[in-house]
C-alpha beads as a LAMMPS data file, in Angstrom:
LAMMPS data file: protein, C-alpha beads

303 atoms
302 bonds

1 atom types
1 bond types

-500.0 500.0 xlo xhi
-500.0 500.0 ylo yhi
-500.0 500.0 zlo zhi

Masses

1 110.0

Atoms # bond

1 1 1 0.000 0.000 0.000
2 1 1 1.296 3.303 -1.184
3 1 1 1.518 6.230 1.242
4 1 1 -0.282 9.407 0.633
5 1 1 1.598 12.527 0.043
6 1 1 -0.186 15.813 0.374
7 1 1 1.224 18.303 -2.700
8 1 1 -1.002 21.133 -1.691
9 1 1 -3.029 22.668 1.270
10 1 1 -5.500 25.159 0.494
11 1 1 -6.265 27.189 4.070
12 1 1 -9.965 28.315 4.397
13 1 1 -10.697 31.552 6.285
14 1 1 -14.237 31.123 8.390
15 1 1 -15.323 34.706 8.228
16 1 1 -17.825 34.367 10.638
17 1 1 -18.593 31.938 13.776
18 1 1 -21.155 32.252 16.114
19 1 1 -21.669 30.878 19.729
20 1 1 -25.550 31.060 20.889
21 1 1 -26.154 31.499 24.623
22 1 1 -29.089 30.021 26.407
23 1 1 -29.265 32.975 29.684
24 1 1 -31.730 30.546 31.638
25 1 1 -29.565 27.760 31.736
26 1 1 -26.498 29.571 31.082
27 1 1 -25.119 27.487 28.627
28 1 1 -24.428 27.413 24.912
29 1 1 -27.141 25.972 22.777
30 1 1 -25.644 23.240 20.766
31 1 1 -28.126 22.013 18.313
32 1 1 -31.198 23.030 16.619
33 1 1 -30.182 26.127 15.123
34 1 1 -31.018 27.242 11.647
35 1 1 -29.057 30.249 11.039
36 1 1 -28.220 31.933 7.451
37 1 1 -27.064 34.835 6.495
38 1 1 -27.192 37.162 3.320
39 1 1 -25.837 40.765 1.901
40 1 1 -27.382 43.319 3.596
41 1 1 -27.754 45.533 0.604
42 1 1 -31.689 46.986 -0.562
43 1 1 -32.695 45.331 -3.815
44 1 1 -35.324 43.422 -5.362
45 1 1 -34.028 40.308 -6.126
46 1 1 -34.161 37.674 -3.670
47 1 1 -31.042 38.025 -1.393
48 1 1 -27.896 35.139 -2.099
49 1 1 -28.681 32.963 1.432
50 1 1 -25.403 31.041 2.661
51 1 1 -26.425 28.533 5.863
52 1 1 -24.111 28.211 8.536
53 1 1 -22.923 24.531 9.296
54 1 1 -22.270 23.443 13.327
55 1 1 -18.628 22.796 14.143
56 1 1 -16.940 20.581 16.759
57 1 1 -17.159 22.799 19.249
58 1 1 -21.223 23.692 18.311
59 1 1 -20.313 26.740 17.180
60 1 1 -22.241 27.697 14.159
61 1 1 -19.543 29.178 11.176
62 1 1 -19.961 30.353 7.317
63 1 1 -17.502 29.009 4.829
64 1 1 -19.548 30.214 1.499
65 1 1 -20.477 34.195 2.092
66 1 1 -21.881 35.748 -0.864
67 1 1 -18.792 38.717 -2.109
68 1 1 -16.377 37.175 0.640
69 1 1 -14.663 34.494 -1.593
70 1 1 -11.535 36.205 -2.285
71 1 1 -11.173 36.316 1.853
72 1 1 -11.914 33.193 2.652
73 1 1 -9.540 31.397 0.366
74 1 1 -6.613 33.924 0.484
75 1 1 -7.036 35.162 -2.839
76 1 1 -5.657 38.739 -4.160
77 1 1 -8.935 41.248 -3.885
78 1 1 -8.563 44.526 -3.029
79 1 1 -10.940 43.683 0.261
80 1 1 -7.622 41.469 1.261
81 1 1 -4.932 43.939 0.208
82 1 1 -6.150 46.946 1.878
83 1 1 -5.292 47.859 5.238
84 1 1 -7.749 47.806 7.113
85 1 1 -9.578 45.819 4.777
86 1 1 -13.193 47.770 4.024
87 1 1 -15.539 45.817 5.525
88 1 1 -19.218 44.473 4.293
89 1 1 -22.221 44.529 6.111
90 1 1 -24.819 41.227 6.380
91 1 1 -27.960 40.755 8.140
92 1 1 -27.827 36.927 9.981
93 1 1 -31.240 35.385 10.515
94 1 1 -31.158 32.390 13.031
95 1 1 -34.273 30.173 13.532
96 1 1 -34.595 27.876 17.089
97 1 1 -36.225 24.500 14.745
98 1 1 -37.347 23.341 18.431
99 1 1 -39.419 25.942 19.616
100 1 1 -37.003 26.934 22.220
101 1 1 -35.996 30.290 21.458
102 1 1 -37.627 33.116 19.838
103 1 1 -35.770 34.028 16.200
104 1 1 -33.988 36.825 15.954
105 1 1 -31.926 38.840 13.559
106 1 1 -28.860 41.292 13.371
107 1 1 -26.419 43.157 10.887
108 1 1 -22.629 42.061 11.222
109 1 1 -19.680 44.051 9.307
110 1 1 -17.146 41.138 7.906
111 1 1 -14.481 41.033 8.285
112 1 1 -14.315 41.173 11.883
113 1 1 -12.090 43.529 13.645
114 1 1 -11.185 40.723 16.296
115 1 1 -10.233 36.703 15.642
116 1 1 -12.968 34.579 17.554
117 1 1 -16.274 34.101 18.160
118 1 1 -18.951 36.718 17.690
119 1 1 -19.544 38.793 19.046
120 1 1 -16.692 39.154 21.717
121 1 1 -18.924 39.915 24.580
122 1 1 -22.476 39.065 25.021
123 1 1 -25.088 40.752 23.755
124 1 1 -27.530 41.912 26.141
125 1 1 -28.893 45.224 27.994
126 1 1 -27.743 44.853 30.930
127 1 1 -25.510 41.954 30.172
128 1 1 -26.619 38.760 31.014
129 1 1 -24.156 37.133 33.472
130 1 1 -22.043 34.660 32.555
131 1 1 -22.843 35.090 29.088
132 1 1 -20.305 33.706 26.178
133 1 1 -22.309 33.957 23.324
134 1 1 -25.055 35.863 21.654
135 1 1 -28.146 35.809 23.733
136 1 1 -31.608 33.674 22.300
137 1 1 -34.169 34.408 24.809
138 1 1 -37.130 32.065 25.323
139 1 1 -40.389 31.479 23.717
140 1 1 -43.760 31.307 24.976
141 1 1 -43.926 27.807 23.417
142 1 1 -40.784 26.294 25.606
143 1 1 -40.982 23.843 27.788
144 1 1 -39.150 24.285 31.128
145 1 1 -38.171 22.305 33.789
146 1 1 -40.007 22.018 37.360
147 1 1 -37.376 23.601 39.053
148 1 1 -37.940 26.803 36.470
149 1 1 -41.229 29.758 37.900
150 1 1 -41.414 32.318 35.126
151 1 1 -43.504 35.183 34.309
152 1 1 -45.558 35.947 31.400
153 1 1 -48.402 37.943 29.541
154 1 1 -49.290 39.780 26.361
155 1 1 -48.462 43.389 25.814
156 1 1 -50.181 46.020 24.072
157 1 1 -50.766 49.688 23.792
158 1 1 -53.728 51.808 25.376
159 1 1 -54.981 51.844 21.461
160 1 1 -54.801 47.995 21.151
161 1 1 -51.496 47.811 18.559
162 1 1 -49.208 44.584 20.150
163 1 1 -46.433 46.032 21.704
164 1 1 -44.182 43.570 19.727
165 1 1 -40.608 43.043 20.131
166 1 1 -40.649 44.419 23.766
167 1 1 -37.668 43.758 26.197
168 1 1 -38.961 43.022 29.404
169 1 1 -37.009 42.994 32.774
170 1 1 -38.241 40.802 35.700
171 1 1 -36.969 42.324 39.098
172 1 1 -36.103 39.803 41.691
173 1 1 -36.296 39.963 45.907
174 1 1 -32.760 38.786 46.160
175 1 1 -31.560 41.830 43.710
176 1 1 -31.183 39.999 40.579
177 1 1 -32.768 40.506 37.414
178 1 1 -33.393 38.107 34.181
179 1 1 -34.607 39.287 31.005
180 1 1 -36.934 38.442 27.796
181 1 1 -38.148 38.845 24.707
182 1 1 -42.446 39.639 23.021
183 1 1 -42.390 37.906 19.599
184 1 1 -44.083 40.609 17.050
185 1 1 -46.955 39.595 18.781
186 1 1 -46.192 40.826 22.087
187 1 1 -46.579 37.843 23.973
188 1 1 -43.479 36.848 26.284
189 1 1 -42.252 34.161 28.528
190 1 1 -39.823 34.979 30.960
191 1 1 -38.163 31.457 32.995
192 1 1 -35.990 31.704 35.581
193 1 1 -35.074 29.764 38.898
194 1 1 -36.865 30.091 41.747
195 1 1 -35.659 32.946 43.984
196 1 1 -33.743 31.731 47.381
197 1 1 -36.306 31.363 51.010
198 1 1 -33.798 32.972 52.799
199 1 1 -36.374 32.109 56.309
200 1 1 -34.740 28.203 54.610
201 1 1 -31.202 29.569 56.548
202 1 1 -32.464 30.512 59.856
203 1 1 -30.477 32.970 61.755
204 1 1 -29.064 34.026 58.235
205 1 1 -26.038 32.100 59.500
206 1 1 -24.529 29.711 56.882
207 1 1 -25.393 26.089 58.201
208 1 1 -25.991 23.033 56.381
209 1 1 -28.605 22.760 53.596
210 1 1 -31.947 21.506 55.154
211 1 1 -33.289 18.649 54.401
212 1 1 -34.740 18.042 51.003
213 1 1 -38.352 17.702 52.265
214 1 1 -37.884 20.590 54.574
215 1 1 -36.791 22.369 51.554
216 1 1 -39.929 21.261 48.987
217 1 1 -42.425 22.085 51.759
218 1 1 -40.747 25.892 52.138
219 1 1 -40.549 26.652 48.158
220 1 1 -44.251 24.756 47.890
221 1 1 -45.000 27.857 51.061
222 1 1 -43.389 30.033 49.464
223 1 1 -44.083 33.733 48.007
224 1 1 -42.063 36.392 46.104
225 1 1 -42.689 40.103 45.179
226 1 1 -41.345 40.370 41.883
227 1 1 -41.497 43.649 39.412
228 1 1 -41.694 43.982 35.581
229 1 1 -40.220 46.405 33.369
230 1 1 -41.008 46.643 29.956
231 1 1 -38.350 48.108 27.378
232 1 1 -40.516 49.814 24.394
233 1 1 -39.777 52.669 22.041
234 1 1 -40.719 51.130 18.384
235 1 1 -39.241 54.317 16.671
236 1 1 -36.169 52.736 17.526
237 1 1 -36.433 49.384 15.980
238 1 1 -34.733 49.116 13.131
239 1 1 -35.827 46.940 10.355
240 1 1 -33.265 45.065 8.204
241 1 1 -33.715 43.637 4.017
242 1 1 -34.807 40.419 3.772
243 1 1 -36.895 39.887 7.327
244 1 1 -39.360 41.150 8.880
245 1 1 -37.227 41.163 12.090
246 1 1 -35.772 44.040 13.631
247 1 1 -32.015 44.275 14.122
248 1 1 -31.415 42.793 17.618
249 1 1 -29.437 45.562 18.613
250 1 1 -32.184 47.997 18.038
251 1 1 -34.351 45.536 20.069
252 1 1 -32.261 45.364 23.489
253 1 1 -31.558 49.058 23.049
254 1 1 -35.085 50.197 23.811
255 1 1 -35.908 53.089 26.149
256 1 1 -38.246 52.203 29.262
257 1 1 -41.940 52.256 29.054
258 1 1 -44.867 53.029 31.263
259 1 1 -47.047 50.340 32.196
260 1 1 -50.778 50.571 33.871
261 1 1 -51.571 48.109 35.821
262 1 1 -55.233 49.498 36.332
263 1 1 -57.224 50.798 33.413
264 1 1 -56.629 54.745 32.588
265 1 1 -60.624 54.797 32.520
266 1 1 -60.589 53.278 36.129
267 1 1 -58.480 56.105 37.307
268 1 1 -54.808 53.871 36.553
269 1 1 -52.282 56.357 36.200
270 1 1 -48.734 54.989 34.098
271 1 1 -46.143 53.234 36.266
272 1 1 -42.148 52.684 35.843
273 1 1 -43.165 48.713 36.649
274 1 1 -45.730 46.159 37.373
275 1 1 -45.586 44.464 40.315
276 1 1 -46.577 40.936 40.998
277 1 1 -47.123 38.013 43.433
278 1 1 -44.793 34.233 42.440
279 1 1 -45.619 31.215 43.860
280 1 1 -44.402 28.131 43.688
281 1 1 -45.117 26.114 40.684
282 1 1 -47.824 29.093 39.237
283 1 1 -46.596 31.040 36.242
284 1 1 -46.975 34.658 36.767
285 1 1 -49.242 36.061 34.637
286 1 1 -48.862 39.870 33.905
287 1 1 -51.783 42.263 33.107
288 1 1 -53.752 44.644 33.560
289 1 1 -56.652 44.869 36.071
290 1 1 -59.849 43.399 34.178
291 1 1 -58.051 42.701 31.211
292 1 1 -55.907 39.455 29.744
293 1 1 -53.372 41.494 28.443
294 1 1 -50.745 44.428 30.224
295 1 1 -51.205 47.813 28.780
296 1 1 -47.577 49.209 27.684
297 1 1 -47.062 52.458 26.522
298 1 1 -43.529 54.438 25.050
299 1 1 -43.259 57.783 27.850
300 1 1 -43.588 59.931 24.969
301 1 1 -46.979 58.757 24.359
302 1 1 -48.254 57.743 27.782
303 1 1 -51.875 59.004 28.512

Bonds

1 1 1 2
2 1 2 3
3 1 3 4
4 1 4 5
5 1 5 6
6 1 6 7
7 1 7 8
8 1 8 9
9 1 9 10
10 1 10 11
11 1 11 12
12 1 12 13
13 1 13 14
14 1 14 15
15 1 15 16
16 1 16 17
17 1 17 18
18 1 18 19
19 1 19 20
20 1 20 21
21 1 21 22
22 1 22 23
23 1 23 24
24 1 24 25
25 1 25 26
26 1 26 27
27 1 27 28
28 1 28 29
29 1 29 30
30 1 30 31
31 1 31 32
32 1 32 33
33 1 33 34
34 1 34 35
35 1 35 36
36 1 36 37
37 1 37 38
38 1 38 39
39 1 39 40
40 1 40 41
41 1 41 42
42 1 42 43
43 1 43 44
44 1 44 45
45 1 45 46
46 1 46 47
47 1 47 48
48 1 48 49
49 1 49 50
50 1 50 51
51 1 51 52
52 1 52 53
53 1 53 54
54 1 54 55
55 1 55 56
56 1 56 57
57 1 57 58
58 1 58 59
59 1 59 60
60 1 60 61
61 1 61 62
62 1 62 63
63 1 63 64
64 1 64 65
65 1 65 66
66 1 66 67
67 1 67 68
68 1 68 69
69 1 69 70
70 1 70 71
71 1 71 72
72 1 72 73
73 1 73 74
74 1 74 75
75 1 75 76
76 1 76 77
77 1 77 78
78 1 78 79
79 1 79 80
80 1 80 81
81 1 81 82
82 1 82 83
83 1 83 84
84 1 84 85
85 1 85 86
86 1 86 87
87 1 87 88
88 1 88 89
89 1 89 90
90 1 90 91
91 1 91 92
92 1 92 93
93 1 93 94
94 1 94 95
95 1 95 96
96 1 96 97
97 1 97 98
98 1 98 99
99 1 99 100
100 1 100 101
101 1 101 102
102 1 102 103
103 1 103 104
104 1 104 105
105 1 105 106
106 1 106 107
107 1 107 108
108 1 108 109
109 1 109 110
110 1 110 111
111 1 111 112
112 1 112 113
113 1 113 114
114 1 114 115
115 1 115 116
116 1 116 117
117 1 117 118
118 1 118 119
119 1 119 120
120 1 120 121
121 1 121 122
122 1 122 123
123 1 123 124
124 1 124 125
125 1 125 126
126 1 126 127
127 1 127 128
128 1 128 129
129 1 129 130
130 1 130 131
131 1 131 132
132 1 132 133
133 1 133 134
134 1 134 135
135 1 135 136
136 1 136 137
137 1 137 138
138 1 138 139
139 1 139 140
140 1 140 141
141 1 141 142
142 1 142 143
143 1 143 144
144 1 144 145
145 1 145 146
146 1 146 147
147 1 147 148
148 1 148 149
149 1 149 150
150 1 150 151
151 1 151 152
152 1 152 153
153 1 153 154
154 1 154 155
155 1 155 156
156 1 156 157
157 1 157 158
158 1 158 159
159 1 159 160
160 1 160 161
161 1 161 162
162 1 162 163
163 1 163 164
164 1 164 165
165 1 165 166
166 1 166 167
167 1 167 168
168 1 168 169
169 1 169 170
170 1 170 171
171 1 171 172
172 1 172 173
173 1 173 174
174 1 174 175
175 1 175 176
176 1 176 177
177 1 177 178
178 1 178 179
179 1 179 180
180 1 180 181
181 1 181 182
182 1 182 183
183 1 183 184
184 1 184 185
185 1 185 186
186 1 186 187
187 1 187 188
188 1 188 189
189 1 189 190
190 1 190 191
191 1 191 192
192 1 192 193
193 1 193 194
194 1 194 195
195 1 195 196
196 1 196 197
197 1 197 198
198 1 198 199
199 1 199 200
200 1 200 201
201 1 201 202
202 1 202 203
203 1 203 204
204 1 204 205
205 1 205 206
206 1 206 207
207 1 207 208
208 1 208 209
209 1 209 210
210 1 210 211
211 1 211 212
212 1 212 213
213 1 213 214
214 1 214 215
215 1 215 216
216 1 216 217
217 1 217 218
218 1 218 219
219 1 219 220
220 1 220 221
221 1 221 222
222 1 222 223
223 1 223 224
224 1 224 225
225 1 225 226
226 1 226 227
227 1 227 228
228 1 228 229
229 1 229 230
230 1 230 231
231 1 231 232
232 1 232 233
233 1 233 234
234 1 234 235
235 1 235 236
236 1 236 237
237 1 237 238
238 1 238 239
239 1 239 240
240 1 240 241
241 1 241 242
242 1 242 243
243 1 243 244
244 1 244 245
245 1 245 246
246 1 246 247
247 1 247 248
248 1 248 249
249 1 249 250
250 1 250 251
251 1 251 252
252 1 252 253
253 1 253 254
254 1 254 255
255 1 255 256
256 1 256 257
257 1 257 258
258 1 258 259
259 1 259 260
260 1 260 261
261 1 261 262
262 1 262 263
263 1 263 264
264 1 264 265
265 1 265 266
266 1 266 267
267 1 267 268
268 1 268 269
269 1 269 270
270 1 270 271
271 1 271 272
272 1 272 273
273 1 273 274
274 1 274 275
275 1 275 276
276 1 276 277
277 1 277 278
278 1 278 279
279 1 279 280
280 1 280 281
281 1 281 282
282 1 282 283
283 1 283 284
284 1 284 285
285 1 285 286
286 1 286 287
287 1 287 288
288 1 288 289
289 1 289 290
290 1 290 291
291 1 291 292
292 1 292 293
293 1 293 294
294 1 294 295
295 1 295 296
296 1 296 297
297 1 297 298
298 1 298 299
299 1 299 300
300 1 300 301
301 1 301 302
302 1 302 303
């Protein structure tokens, strides 16, 4: 048997790779992704989609960009020669096939200015912590585990329009905070872990963790004040060609709204937040009083 000798290597430049972060388990999400990407340029033909494949280490990378050829196999172009090199702008579409995670979309400039991952840090506002990756936050349709309360609710304005694409803050009694997304719709699902019982700890001394029945009957006792913000200012959101998404960026960077947690014709006046009640294994549900859905209005516009 002959041996194989290798005459040529051809290196391959991934111009992009992307790690998704799940903030409720705080981990990356490995599988199930469909993410593409495409020029972010206005036109009326249909835009040149390249799919991202999954690597080893579940990251999900682009070999084939449309215009990015020349980079990615070393080739003479001036987008190689120049230094810097003048960088291209995509939108990136990525799809949770399981139902998890709501979709999202955002506009990258190739090539990057860093090696890595993107994005370098996570995107959030505030940042998630412990984040690696880019942030998917949940959808209404995810299942969660029992260990999981969570908050959610429909939002829309005083005139009936959904308040889609919201960001909405949950407030903790232990000083934490966990975030999510509305879909277009404005219907949202925040999960999170149930806050500590700190009566669990007695004196407030650290002892040994009670027993585990002591500690079901406490949560299954248990009650927690917890407040709601809602991020909305759709003047901001910025659409991008090709979906009907609104760059992500545009998204988390939404001023604070007003919420009315009473009718304005029962007298409700606007509030910063919404404050509710959590119990153990019952999903808050926010809204207003006498309605099924919370009332959300931008400041600029509240009654």
């Amino acid at each position: 048997m002959s041996a194989v000798r290798i005459l040529e290597e051809l290196p391959v430049f991934t111009p992009l790779g992307i790690r998704f972060w799940d903030p409720v388990q705080n981990d990356q999400i490995r599988a199930g992704l469909h993410v593409t990407a495409w020029p972010a340029r206005p036109s009326g033909r249909p835009p040149e989609v390249a799919v991202a494949f999954r690597t080893a280490s579940d990251v999900y990378a682009f070999h084939a960009l449309p215009g990015l050829r020349a980079l990615q196999y070393g080739l003479p172009d001036p987008i190689t020669l120049a230094s810097p090199p003048p960088t291209r702008r995509f939108v990136v579409h990525v799809e949770d096939t399981l139902g998890r995670f709501l979709s999202a979309a955002f506009a990258v400039a190739l090539p990057l200015p860093h090696r890595g991952v993107f994005p370098r840090d996570a995107l959030a506002s505030p940042p998630e912590p412990g984040s690696r990756g880019f942030l998917l936050y949940s959808a209404a349709t995810r299942s969660n585990a029992s260990w999981l309360a969570g908050v959610t609710g429909e939002l829309v304005t005083p005139s009936g329009t959904a308040a889609g694409h919201s960001l909405v803050r949950v407030h903790l009694p232990d000083g934490g905070s966990v975030s999510g997304l509305a879909n277009g719709d404005g219907i949202f699902a925040v999960p999170f872990p149930y806050p500590p019982l700190p009566h669990l700890l007695g004196d407030g001394s650290p002892p040994a963790s009670p027993p585990a029945t002591r500690r079901q009957a406490a949560l299954q006792a248990g009650e927690w004040e917890i407040a709601l913000e809602v991020r909305y200012e759709p003047g901001r959101l910025e659409p991008l060609p090709g979906t009907s998404l609104p760059d992500y960026l545009s998204v988390i960077s939404q001023a604070p709204a007003d919420v009315l947690p009473v009718r304005p014709e029962d007298g409700g006046l606007p509030q910063p937040i919404w404050v509710g009640t959590l119990r153990y294994g019952q999903t808050v549900i926010a809204r207003t009083d006498g309605m099924t859905q919370l009332l959300v209005a931008p400041v600029s516009t509240s009654p």
